[in-house]
C-alpha positions in Angstrom: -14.6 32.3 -10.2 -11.4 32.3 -8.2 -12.7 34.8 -6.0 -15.7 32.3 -5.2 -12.8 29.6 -4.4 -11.4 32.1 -2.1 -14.4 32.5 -0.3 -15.5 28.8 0.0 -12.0 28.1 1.0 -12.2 30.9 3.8 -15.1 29.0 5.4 -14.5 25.5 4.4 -10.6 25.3 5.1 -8.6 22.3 4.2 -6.8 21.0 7.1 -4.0 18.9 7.6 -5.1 15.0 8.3 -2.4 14.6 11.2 -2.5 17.8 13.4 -5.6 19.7 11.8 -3.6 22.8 11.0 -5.1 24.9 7.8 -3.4 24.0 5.0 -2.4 26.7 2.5 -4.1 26.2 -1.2 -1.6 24.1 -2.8 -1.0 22.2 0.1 -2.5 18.3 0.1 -3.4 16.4 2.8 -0.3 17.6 5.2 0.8 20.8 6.3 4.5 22.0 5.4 5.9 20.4 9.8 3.8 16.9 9.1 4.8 16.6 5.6 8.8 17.3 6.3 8.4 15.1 9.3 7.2 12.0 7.8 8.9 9.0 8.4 10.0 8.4 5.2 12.2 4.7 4.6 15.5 5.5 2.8 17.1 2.5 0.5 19.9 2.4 2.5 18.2 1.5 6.1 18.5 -1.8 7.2 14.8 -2.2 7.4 14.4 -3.2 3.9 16.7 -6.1 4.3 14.4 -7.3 7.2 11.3 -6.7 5.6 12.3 -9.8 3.4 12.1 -11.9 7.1 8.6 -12.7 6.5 9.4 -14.8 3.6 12.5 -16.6 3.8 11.9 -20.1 3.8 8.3 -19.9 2.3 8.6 -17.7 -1.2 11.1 -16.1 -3.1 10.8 -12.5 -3.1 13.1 -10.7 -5.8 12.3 -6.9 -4.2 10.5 -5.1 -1.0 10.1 -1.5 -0.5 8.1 0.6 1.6 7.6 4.2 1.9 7.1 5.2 5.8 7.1 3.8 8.8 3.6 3.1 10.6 3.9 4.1 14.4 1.3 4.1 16.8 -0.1 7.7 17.3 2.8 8.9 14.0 1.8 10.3 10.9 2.1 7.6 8.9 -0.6 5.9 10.7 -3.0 9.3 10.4 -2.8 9.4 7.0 -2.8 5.5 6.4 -6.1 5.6 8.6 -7.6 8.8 6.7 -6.9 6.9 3.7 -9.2 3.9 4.5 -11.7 4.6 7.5 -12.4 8.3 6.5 -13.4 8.1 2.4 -10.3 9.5 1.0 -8.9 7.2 -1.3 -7.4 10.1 -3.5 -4.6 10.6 -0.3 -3.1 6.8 -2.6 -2.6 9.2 -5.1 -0.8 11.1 -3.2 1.3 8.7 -1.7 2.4 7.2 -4.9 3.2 10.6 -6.8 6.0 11.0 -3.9 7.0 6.9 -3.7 6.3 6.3 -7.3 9.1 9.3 -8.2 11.7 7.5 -5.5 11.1 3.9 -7.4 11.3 5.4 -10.7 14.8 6.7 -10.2 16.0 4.0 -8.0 14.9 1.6 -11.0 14.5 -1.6 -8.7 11.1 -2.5 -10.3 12.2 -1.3 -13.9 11.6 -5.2 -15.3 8.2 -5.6 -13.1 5.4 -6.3 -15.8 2.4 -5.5 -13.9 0.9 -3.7 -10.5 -1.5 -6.0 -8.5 -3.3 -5.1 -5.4 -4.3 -7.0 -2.0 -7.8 -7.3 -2.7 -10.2 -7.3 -0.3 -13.1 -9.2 0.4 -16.5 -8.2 -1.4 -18.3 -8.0 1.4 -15.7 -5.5 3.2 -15.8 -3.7 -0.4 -19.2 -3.3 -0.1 -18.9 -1.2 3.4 -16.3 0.8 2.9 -16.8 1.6 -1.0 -13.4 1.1 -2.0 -10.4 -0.8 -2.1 -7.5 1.7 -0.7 -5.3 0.4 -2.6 -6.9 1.3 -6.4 -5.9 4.9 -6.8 -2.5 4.1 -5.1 -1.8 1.5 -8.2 -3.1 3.5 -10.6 -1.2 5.9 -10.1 2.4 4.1 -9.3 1.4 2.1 -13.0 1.3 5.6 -14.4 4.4 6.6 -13.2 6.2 3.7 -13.3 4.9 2.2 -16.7 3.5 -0.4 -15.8 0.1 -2.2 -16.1 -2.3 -2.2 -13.0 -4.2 -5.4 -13.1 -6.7 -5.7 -10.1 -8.8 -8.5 -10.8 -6.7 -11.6 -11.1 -5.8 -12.0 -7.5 -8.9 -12.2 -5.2 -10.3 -12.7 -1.2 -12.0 -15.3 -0.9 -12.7 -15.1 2.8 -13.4 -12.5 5.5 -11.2 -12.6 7.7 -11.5 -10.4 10.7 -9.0 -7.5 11.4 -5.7 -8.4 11.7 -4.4 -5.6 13.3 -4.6 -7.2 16.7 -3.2 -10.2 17.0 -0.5 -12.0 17.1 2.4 -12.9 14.4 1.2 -16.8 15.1 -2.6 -16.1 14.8 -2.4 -13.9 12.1 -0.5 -16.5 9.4 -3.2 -19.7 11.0 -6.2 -17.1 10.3 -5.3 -15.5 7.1 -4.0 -18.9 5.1 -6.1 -20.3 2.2 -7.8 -16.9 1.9 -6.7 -15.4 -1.4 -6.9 -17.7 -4.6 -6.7 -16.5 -8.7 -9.1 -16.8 -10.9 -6.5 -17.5 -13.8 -3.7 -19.3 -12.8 -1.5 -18.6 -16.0 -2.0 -15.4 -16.6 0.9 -14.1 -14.6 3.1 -17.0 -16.2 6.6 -16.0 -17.0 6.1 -12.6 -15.2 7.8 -10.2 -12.8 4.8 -9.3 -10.1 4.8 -6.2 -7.9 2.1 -6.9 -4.9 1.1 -4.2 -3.5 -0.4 -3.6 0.2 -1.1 -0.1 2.4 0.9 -1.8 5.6 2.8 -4.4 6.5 2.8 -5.1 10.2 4.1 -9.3 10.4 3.9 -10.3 6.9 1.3 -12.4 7.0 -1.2 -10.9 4.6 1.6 -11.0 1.9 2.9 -14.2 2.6 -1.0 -15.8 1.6 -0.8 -13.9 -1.4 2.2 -15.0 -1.9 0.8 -18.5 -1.2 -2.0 -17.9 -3.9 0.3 -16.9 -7.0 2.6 -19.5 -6.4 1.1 -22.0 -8.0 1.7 -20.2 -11.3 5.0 -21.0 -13.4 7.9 -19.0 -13.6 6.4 -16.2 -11.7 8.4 -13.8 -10.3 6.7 -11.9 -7.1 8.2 -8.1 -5.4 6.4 -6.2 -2.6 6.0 -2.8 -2.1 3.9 -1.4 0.7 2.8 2.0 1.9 4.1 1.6 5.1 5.6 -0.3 7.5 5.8 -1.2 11.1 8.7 -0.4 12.6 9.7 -2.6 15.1 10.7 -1.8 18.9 
C-alpha cells in the first residue's frame, strides 16, 4: 500500500501553494522557506492595539487577534486566496491548528463561550461550495473548547467584493447586511467573530452592528489575517 502512495506521490507531487516547490510527505500546504517565512503577528506588535481602530466609537470590542499579515503578492495572501478561490477549505484547518495553539497558551479568549463565523451570502455559498471560514472554526472550537455555532448570524445581502474600494464605500455598502435570526441566543455571552481578513474593518463592524442588539453580549475578533498598513 505505501509503496502505491510512493508511486502516486512521484507523479502527482504536492506542491507548495506560494512558490510551487514539491513539498516533502509530511509537509502541508507550504514548503519548509514559505512556512518559516510567514508573516506571522506576534502579541506584542503594536498592530493588535490598532486593529481595535475600526471600532472605537461604534462597539465595544473586549479582544482582536490575527495570525499574519495579508500583503499584496506575500504568502499570506497565497494561501488566504488558495483557501477560498481554489477549493481548499481544509488549508482553515491548517491555519487554526498553528493560531488555535498560540490562543490556547496566551489564554485571551479562555472565557469566550462560542465561535461564530462571517457568513456569507447564500447565493455566494452556492458558487463557491463553501464558507472558508467552517473548517477554520471547527477546528479553533476543538482546540480551544469552545462551541462553533454557525447559523445564528447570517447575510442577508450580496454585496459585491469589497476588496476594492475604499474605507468610506466599503462601511456605506456593507451596513444593514447581516441580521440574526435569534436575537437572544447570544444573551449574556462572550462572542469570538471570526473572519479570514480584515483589510478596513468594515465587514466586522456590520456584524458587529447585527449582534448588538442582543443584551449583555460580549463580542472579540479574531481574523486569519490582516492588512498591514503602509
Amino acid at each position: 500500500m505505501h509503496y502505491l502512495k510512493d508511486i502516486f506521490y512521484l507523479f502527482y507531487p504536492k506542491l507548495c501553494v506560494n512558490c510551487s516547490d514539491m513539498l516533502l510527505k509530511k509537509q502541508l500546504y507550504l514548503c519548509v522557506f514559505c512556512h518559516h517565512n510567514l508573516p506571522l503577528i506576534e502579541d506584542n506588535l503594536p498592530i493588535n492595539s490598532s486593529l481595535l481602530l475600526p471600532f472605537y466609537g461604534k462597539y465595544q470590542v473586549e479582544n482582536v487577534r490575527s495570525f499574519m499579515y495579508y500583503q499584496k503578492l506575500g504568502i499570506g495572501q497565497k494561501i488566504i486566496q488558495e483557501l477560498k478561490y481554489k477549493n481548499q477549505p481544509a488549508i482553515g484547518v491548517f491555519i487554526a491548528n498553528w493560531f488555535g495553539e498560540h490562543l490556547k497558551k496566551t489564554a485571551i479568549f479562555k472565557d469566550v463561550d462560542c465561535i461564530i463565523p462571517v457568513p456569507i451570502h447564500p447565493s455566494k455559498l452556492k458558487k463557491r461550495g463553501y464558507n472558508q471560514l467552517t473548517m477554520f472554526g471547527q477546528r479553533l472550537g476543538l482546540i480551544l473548547n469552545i462551541v462553533y455555532q454557525p447559523d445564528i448570524l447570517i447575510k442577508v445581502s450580496s454585496a459585491k467584493t469589497q476588496t476594492t474600494k475604499r474605507r468610506f464605500e466599503r462601511f456605506l455598502d456593507i451596513e444593514n447586511t447581516f441580521k440574526l435570526t435569534d436575537t437572544t441566543f447570544f444573551e449574556d455571552k462572550h462572542i469570538l467573530l471570526i473572519d479570514d481578513v480584515m483589510t478596513t474593518g468594515a465587514t466586522l463592524v456590520a456584524c458587529c452592528q447585527a449582534l448588538s442588539v442582543t443584551k449583555n453580549i460580549r463580542i472579540s475578533i479574531a481574523t486569519m489575517a490582516s492588512v498591514q498598513k503602509d
